[in-house]
HTML snippet that shows the backbone in 3Dmol.js (N, CA, C, O; Angstrom):
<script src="https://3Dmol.org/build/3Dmol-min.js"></script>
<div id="view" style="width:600px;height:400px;position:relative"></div>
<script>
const pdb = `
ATOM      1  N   UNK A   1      90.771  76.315 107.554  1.00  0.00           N
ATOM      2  CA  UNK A   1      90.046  75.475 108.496  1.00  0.00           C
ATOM      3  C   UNK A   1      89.220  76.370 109.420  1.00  0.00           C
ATOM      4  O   UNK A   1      89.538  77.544 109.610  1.00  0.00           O
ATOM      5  N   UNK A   2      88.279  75.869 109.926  1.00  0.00           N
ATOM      6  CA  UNK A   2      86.992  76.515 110.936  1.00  0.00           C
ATOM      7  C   UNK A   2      87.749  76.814 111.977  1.00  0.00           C
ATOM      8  O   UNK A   2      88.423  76.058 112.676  1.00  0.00           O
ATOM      9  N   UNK A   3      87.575  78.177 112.054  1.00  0.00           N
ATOM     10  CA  UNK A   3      88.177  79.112 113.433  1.00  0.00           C
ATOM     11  C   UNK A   3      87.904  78.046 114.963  1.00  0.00           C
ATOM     12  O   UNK A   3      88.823  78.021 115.782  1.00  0.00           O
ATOM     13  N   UNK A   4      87.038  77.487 115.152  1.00  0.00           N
ATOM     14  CA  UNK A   4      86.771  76.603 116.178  1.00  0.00           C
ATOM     15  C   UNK A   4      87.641  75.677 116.688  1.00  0.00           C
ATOM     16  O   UNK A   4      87.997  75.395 117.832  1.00  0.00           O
ATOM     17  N   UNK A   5      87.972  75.167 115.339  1.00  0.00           N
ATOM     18  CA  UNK A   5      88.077  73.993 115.082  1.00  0.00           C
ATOM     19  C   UNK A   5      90.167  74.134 115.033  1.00  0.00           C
ATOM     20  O   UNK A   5      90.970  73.205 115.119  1.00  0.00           O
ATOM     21  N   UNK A   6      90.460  75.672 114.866  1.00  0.00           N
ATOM     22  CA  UNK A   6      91.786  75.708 114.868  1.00  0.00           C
ATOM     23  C   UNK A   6      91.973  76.036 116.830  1.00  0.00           C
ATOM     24  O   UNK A   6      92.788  75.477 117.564  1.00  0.00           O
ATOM     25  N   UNK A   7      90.943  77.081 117.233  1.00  0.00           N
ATOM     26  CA  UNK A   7      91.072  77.437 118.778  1.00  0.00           C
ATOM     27  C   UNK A   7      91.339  76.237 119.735  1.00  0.00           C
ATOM     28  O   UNK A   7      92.022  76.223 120.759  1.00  0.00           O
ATOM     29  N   UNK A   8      90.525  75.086 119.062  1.00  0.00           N
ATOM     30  CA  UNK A   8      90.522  73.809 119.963  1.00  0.00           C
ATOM     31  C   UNK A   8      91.812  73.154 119.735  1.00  0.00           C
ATOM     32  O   UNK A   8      92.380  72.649 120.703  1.00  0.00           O
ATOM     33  N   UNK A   9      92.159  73.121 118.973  1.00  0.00           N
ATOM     34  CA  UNK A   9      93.680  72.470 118.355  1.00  0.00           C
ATOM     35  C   UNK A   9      94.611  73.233 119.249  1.00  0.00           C
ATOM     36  O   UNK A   9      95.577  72.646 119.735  1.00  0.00           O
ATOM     37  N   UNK A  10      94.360  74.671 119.532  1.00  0.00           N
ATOM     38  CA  UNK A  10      95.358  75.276 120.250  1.00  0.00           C
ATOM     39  C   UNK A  10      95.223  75.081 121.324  1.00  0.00           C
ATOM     40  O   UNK A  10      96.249  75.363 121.943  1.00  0.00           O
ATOM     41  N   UNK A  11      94.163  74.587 122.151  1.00  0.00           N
ATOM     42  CA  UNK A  11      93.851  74.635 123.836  1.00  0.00           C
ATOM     43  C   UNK A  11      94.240  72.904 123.841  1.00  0.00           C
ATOM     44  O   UNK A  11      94.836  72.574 124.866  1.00  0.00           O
ATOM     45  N   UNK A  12      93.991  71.799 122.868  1.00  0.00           N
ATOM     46  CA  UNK A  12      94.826  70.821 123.085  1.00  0.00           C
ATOM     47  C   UNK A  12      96.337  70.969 123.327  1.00  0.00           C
ATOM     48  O   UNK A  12      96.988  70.554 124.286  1.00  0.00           O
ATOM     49  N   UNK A  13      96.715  71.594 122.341  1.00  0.00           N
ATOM     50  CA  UNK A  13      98.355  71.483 122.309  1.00  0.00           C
ATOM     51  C   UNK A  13      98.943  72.108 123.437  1.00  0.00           C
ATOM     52  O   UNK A  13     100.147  72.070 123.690  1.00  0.00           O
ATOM     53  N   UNK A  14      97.779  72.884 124.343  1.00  0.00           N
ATOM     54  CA  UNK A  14      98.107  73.791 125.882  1.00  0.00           C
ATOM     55  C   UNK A  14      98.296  72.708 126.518  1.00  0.00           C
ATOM     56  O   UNK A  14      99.347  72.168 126.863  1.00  0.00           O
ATOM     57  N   UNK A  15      97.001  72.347 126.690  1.00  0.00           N
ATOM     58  CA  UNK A  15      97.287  71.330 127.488  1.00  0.00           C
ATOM     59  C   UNK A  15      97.847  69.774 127.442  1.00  0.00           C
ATOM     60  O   UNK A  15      97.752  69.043 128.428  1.00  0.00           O
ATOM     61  N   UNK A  16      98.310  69.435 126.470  1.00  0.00           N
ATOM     62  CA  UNK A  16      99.208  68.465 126.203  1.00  0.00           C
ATOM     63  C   UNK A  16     100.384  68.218 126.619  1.00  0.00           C
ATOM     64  O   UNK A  16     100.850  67.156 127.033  1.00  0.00           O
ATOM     65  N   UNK A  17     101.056  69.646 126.452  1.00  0.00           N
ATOM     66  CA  UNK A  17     102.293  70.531 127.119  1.00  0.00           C
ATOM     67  C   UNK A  17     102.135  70.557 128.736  1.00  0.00           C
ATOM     68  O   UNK A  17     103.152  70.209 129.335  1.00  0.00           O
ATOM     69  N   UNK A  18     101.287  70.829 129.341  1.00  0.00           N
ATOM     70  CA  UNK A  18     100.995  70.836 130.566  1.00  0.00           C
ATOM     71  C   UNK A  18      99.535  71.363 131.236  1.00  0.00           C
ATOM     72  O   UNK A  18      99.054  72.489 131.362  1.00  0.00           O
ATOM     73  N   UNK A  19      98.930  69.640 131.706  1.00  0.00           N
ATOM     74  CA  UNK A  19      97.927  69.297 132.020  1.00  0.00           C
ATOM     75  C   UNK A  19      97.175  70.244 132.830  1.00  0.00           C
ATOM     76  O   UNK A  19      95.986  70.534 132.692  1.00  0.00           O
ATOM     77  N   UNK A  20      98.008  70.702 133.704  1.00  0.00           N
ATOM     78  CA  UNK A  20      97.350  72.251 134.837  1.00  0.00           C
ATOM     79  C   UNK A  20      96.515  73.308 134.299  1.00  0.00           C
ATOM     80  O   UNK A  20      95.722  74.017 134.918  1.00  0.00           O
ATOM     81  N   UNK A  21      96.896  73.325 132.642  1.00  0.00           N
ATOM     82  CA  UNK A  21      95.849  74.240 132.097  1.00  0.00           C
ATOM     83  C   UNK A  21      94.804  74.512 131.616  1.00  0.00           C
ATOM     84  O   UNK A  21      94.401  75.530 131.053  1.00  0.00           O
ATOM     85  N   UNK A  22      94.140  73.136 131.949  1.00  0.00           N
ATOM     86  CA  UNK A  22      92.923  73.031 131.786  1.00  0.00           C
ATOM     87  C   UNK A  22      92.074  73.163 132.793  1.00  0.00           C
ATOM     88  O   UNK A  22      90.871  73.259 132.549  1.00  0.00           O
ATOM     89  N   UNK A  23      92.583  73.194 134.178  1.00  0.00           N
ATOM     90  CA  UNK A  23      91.811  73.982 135.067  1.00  0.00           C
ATOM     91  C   UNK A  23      91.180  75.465 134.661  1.00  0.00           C
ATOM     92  O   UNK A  23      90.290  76.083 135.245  1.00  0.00           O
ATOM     93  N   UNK A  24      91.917  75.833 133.484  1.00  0.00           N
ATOM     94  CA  UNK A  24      91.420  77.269 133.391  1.00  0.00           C
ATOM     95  C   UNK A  24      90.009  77.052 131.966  1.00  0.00           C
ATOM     96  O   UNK A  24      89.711  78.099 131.391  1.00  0.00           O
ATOM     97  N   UNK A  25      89.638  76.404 131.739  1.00  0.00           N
ATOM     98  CA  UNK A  25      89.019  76.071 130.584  1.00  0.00           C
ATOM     99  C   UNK A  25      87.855  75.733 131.318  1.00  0.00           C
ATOM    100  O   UNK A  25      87.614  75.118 132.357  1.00  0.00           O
ATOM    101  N   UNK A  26      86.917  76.607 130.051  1.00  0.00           N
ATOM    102  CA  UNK A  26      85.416  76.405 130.533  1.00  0.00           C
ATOM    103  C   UNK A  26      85.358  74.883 130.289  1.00  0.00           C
ATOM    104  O   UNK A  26      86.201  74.106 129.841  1.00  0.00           O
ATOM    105  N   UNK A  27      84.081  74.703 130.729  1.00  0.00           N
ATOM    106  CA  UNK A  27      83.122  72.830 130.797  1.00  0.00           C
ATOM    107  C   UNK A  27      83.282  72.517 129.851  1.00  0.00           C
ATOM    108  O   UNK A  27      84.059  71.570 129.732  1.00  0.00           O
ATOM    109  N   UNK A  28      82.688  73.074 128.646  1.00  0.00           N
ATOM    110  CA  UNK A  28      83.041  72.396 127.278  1.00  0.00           C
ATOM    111  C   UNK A  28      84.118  72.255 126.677  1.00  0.00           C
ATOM    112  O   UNK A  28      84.355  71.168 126.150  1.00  0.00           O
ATOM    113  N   UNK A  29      85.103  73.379 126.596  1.00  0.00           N
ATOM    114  CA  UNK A  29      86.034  72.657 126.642  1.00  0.00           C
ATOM    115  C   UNK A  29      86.857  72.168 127.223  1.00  0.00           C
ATOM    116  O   UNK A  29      87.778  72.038 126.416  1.00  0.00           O
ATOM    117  N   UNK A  30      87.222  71.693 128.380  1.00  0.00           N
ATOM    118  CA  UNK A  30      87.598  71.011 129.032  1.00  0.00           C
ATOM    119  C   UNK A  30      87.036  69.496 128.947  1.00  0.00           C
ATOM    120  O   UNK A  30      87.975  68.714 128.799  1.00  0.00           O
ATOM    121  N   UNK A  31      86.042  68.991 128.988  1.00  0.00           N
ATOM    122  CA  UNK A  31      85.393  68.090 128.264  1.00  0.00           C
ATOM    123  C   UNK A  31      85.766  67.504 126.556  1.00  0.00           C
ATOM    124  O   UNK A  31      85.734  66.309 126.261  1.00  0.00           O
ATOM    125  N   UNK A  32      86.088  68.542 125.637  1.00  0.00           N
ATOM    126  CA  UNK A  32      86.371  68.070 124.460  1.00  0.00           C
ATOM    127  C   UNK A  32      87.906  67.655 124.582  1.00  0.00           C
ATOM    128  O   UNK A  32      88.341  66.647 124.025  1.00  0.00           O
ATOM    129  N   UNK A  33      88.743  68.562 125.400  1.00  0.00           N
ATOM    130  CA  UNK A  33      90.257  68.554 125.451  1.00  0.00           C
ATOM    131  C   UNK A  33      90.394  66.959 126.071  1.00  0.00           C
ATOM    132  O   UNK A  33      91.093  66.063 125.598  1.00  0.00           O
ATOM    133  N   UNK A  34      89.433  66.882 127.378  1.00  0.00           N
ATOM    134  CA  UNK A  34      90.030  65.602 127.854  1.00  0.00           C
ATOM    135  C   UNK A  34      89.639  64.391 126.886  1.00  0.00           C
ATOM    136  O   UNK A  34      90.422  63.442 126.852  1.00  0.00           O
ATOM    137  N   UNK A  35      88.452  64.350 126.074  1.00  0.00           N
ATOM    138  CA  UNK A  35      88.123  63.403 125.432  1.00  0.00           C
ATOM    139  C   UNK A  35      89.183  62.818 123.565  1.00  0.00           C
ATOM    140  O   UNK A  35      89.117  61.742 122.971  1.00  0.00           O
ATOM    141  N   UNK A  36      90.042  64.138 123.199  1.00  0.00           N
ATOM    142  CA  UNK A  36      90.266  64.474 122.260  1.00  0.00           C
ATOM    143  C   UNK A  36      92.293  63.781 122.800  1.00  0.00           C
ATOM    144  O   UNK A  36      93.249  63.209 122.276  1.00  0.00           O
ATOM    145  N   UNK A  37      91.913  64.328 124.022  1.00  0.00           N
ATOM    146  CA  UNK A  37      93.499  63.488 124.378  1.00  0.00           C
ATOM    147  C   UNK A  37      93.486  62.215 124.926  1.00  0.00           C
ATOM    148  O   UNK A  37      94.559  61.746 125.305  1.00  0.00           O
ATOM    149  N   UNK A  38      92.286  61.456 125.055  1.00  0.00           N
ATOM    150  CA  UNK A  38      91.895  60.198 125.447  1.00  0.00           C
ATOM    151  C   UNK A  38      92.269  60.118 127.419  1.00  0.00           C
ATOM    152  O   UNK A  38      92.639  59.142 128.072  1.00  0.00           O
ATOM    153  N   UNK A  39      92.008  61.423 127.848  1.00  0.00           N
ATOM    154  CA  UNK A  39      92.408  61.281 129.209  1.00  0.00           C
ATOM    155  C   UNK A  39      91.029  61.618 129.992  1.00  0.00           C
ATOM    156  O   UNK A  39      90.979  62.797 130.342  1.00  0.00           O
ATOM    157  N   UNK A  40      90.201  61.045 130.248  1.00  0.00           N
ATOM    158  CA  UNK A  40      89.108  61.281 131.229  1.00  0.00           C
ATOM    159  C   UNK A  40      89.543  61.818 132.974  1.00  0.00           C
ATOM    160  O   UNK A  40      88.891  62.545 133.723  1.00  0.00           O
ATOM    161  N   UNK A  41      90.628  61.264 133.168  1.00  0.00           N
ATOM    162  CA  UNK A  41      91.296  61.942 134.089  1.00  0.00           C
ATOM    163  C   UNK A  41      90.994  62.989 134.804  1.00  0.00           C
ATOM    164  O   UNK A  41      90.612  63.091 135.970  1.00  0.00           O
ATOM    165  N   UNK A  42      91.399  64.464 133.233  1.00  0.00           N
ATOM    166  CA  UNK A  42      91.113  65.528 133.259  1.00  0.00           C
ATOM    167  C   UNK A  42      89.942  66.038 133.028  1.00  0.00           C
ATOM    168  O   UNK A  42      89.910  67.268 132.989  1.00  0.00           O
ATOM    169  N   UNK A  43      88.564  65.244 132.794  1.00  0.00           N
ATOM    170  CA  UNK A  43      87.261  65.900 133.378  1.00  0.00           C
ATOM    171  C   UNK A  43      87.078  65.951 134.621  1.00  0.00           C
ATOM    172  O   UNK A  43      87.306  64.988 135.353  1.00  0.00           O
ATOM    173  N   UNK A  44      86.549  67.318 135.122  1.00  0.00           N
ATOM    174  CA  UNK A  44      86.466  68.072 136.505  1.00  0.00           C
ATOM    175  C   UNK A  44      86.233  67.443 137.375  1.00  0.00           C
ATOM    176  O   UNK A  44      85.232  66.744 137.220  1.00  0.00           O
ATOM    177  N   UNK A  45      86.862  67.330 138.544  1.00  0.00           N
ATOM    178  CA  UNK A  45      87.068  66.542 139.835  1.00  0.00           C
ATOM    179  C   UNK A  45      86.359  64.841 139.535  1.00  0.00           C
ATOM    180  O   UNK A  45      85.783  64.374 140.518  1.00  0.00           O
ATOM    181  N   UNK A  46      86.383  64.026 138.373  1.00  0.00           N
ATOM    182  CA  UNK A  46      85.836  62.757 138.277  1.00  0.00           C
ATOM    183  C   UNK A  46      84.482  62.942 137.702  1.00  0.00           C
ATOM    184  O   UNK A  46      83.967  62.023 137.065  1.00  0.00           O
ATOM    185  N   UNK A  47      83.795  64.213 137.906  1.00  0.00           N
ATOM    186  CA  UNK A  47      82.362  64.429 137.571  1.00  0.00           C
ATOM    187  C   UNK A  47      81.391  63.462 136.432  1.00  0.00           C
ATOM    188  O   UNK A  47      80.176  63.260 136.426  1.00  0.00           O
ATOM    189  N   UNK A  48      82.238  63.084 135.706  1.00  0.00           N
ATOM    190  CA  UNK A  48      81.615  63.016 134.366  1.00  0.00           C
ATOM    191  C   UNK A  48      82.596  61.189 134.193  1.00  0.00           C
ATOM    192  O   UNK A  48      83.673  60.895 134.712  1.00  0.00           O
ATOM    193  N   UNK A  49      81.896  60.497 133.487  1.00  0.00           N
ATOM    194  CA  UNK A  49      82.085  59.522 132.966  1.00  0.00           C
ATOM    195  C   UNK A  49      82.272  59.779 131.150  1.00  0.00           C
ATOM    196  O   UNK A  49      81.538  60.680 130.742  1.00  0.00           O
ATOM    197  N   UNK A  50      82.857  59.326 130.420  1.00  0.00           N
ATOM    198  CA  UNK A  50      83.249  59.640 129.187  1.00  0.00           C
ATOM    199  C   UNK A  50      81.773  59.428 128.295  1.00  0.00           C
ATOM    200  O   UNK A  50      81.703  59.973 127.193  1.00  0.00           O
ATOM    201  N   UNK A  51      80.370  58.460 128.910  1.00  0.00           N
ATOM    202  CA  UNK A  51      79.277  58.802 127.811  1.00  0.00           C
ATOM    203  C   UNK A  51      78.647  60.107 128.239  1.00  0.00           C
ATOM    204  O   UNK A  51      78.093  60.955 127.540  1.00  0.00           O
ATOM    205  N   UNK A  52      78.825  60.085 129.360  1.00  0.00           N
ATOM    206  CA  UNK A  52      78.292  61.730 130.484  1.00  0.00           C
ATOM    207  C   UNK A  52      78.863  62.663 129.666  1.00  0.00           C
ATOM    208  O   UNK A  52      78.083  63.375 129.033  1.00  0.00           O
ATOM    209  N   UNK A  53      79.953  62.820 129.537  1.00  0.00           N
ATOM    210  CA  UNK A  53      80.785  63.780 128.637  1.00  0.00           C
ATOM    211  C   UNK A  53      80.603  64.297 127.341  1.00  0.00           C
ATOM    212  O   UNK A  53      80.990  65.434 127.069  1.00  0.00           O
ATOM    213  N   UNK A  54      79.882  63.352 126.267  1.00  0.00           N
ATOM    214  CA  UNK A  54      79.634  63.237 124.927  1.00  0.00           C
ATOM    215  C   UNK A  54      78.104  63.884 125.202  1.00  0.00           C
ATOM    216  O   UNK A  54      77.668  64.901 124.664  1.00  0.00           O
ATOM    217  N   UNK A  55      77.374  63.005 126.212  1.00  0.00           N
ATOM    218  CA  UNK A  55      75.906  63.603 126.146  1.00  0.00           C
ATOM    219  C   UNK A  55      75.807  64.928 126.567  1.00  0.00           C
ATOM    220  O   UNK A  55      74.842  65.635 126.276  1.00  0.00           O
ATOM    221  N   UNK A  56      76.922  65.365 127.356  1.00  0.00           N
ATOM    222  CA  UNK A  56      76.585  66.630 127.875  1.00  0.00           C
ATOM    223  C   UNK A  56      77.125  68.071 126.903  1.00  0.00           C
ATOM    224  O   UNK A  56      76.626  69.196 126.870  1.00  0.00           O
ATOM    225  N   UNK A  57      78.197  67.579 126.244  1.00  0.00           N
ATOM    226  CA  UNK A  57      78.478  68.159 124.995  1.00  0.00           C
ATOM    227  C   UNK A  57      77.135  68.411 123.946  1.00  0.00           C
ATOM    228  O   UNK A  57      76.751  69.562 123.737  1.00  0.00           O
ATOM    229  N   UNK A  58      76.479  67.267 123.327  1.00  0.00           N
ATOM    230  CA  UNK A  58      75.886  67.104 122.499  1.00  0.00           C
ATOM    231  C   UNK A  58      76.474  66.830 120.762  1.00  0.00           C
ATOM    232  O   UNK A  58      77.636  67.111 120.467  1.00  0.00           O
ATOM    233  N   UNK A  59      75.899  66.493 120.158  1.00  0.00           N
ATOM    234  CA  UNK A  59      75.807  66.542 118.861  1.00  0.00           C
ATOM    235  C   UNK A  59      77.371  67.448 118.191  1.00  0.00           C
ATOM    236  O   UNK A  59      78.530  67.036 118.166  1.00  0.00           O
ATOM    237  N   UNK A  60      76.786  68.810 117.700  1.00  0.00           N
ATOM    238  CA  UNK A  60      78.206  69.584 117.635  1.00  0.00           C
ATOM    239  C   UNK A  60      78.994  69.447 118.251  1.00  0.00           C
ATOM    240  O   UNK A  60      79.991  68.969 117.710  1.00  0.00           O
ATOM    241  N   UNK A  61      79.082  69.767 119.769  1.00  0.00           N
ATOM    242  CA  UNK A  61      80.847  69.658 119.778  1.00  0.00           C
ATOM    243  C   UNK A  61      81.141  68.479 119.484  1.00  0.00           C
ATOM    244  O   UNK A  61      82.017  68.486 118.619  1.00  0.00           O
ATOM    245  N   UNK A  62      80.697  66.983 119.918  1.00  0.00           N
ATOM    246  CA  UNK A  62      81.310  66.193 119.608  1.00  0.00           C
ATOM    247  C   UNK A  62      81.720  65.934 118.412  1.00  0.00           C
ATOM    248  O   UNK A  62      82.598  65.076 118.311  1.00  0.00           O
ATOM    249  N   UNK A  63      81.235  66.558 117.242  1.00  0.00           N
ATOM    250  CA  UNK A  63      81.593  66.629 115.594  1.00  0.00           C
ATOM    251  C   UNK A  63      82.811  67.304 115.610  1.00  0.00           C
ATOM    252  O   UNK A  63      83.770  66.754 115.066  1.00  0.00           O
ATOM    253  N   UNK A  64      82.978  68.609 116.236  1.00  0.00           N
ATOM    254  CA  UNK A  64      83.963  69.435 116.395  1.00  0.00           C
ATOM    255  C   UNK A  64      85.431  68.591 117.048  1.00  0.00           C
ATOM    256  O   UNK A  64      86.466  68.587 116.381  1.00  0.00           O
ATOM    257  N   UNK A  65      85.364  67.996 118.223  1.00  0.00           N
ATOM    258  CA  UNK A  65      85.925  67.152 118.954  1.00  0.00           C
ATOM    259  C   UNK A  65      86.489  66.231 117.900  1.00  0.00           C
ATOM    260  O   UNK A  65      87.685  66.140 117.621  1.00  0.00           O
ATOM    261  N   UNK A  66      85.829  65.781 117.528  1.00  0.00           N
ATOM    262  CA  UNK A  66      86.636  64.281 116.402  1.00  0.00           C
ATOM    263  C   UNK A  66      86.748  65.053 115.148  1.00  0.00           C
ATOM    264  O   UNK A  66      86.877  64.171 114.299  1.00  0.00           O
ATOM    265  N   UNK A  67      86.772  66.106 114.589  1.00  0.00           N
ATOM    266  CA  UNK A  67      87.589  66.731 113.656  1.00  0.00           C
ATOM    267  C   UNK A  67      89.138  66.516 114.019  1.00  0.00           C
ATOM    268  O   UNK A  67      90.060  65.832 113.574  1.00  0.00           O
ATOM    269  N   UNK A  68      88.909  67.690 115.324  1.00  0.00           N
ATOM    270  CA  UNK A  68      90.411  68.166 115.822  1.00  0.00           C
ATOM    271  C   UNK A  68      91.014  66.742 116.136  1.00  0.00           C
ATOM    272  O   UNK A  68      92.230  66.654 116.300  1.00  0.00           O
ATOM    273  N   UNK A  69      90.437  65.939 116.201  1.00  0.00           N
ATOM    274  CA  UNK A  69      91.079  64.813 117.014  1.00  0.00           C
ATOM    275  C   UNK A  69      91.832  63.983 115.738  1.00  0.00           C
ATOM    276  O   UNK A  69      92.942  63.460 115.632  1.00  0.00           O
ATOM    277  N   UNK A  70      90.846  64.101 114.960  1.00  0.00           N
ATOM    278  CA  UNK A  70      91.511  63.507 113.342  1.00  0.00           C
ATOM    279  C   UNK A  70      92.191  64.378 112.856  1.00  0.00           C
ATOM    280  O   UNK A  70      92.959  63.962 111.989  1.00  0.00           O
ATOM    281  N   UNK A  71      92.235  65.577 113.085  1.00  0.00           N
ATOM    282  CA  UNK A  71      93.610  66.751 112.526  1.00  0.00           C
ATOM    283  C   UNK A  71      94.602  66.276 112.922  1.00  0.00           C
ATOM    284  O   UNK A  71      95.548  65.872 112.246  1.00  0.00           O
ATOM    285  N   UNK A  72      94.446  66.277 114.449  1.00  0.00           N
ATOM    286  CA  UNK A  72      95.523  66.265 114.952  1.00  0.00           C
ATOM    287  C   UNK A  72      96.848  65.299 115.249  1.00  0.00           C
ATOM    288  O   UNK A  72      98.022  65.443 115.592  1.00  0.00           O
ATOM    289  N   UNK A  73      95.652  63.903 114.799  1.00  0.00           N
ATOM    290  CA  UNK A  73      96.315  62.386 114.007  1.00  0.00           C
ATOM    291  C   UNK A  73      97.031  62.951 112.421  1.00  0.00           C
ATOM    292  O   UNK A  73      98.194  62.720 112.092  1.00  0.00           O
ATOM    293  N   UNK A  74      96.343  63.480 111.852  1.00  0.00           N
ATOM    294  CA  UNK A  74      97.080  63.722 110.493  1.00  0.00           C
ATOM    295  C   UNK A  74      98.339  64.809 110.501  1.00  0.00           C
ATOM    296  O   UNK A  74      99.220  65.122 109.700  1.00  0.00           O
ATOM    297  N   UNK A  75      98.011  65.148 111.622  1.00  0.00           N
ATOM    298  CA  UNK A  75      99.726  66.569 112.061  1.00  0.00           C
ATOM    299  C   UNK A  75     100.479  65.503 112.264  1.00  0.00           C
ATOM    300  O   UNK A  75     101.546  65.574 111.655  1.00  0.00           O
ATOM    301  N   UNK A  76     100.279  64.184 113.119  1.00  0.00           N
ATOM    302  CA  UNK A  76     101.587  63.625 113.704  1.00  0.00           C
ATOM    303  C   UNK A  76     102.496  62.582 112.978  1.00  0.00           C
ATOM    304  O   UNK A  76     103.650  62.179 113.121  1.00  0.00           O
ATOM    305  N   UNK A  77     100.991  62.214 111.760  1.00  0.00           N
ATOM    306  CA  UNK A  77     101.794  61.564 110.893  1.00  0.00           C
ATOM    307  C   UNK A  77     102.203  62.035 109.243  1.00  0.00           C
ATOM    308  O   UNK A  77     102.510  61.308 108.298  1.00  0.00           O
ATOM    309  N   UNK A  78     102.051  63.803 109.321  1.00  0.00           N
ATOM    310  CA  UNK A  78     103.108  63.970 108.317  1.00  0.00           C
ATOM    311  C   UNK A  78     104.851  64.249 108.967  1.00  0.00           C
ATOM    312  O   UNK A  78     105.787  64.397 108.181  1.00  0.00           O
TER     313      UNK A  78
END
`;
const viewer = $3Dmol.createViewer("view");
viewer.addModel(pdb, "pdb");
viewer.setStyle({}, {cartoon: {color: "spectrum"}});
viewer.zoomTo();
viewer.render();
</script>
Protein backbone atom coordinates (compact mmCIF):
# COMPACT_ATOMS: atom_id res chain seq x y z
CA UNK A 1 0.00 0.00 0.00
CA UNK A 2 1.06 3.83 -0.74
CA UNK A 3 3.52 5.01 1.90
CA UNK A 4 0.96 8.01 2.44
CA UNK A 5 -1.65 6.32 2.61
CA UNK A 6 -0.06 3.79 5.41
CA UNK A 7 1.54 7.27 7.44
CA UNK A 8 -2.10 8.51 7.59
CA UNK A 9 -3.50 5.25 8.92
CA UNK A 10 -0.82 5.65 11.57
CA UNK A 11 -1.54 9.37 12.66
CA UNK A 12 -5.36 8.15 12.74
CA UNK A 13 -4.80 5.30 14.99
CA UNK A 14 -2.61 8.22 17.19
CA UNK A 15 -5.10 9.97 17.46
CA UNK A 16 -7.98 7.74 17.97
CA UNK A 17 -6.07 6.49 21.03
CA UNK A 18 -5.84 9.97 22.25
CA UNK A 19 -7.32 13.04 20.74
CA UNK A 20 -4.45 15.59 22.24
CA UNK A 21 -2.31 14.45 19.44
CA UNK A 22 -3.40 16.08 16.93
CA UNK A 23 -2.53 19.31 18.22
CA UNK A 24 0.83 18.29 17.02
CA UNK A 25 -0.18 17.66 13.32
CA UNK A 26 0.29 19.92 10.54
CA UNK A 27 -3.21 21.57 8.76
CA UNK A 28 -3.51 18.91 6.43
CA UNK A 29 -3.34 16.51 8.34
CA UNK A 30 -5.12 17.35 10.98
CA UNK A 31 -7.93 18.15 8.64
CA UNK A 32 -7.85 14.59 6.97
CA UNK A 33 -7.54 12.88 10.62
CA UNK A 34 -10.57 14.86 11.82
CA UNK A 35 -12.61 14.20 8.70
CA UNK A 36 -11.50 10.40 8.38
CA UNK A 37 -12.68 9.96 12.16
CA UNK A 38 -15.95 11.79 11.44
CA UNK A 39 -15.02 14.36 14.29
CA UNK A 40 -14.98 18.02 13.04
CA UNK A 41 -14.50 18.83 16.58
CA UNK A 42 -10.88 18.33 16.09
CA UNK A 43 -10.38 20.88 13.23
CA UNK A 44 -8.29 23.80 14.72
CA UNK A 45 -9.96 25.97 17.23
CA UNK A 46 -13.64 25.54 15.09
CA UNK A 47 -11.82 27.23 12.06
CA UNK A 48 -13.09 25.23 9.37
CA UNK A 49 -16.54 23.83 8.66
CA UNK A 50 -16.33 20.18 7.15
CA UNK A 51 -16.97 21.66 3.18
CA UNK A 52 -14.11 24.36 4.27
CA UNK A 53 -12.08 21.35 5.12
CA UNK A 54 -12.45 19.23 1.84
CA UNK A 55 -11.99 22.55 -0.23
CA UNK A 56 -9.06 23.46 1.55
CA UNK A 57 -7.49 20.05 1.25
CA UNK A 58 -8.36 19.78 -2.39
CA UNK A 59 -8.79 17.02 -4.80
CA UNK A 60 -5.79 14.56 -3.58
CA UNK A 61 -5.89 14.53 -0.18
CA UNK A 62 -9.36 14.08 -0.11
CA UNK A 63 -8.79 10.82 -2.43
CA UNK A 64 -6.10 9.93 0.05
CA UNK A 65 -8.55 10.64 3.07
CA UNK A 66 -11.35 8.20 1.84
CA UNK A 67 -8.83 5.50 0.95
CA UNK A 68 -7.58 5.37 4.57
CA UNK A 69 -11.00 5.84 5.68
CA UNK A 70 -12.18 2.73 3.60
CA UNK A 71 -8.99 0.78 4.86
CA UNK A 72 -9.63 1.42 7.85
CA UNK A 73 -13.50 0.17 7.66
CA UNK A 74 -12.07 -3.01 6.08
CA UNK A 75 -9.38 -3.48 9.26
CA UNK A 76 -12.44 -3.42 11.58
CA UNK A 77 -14.41 -5.73 9.84
CA UNK A 78 -11.96 -8.54 9.34
Amino acid sequence: MDEAIERLKRLVRSVAEDPRHIRKLILADRLMVALILNKPELFPDGEFAILQAVEHLGDELVRTAIKVEKASARDMDD
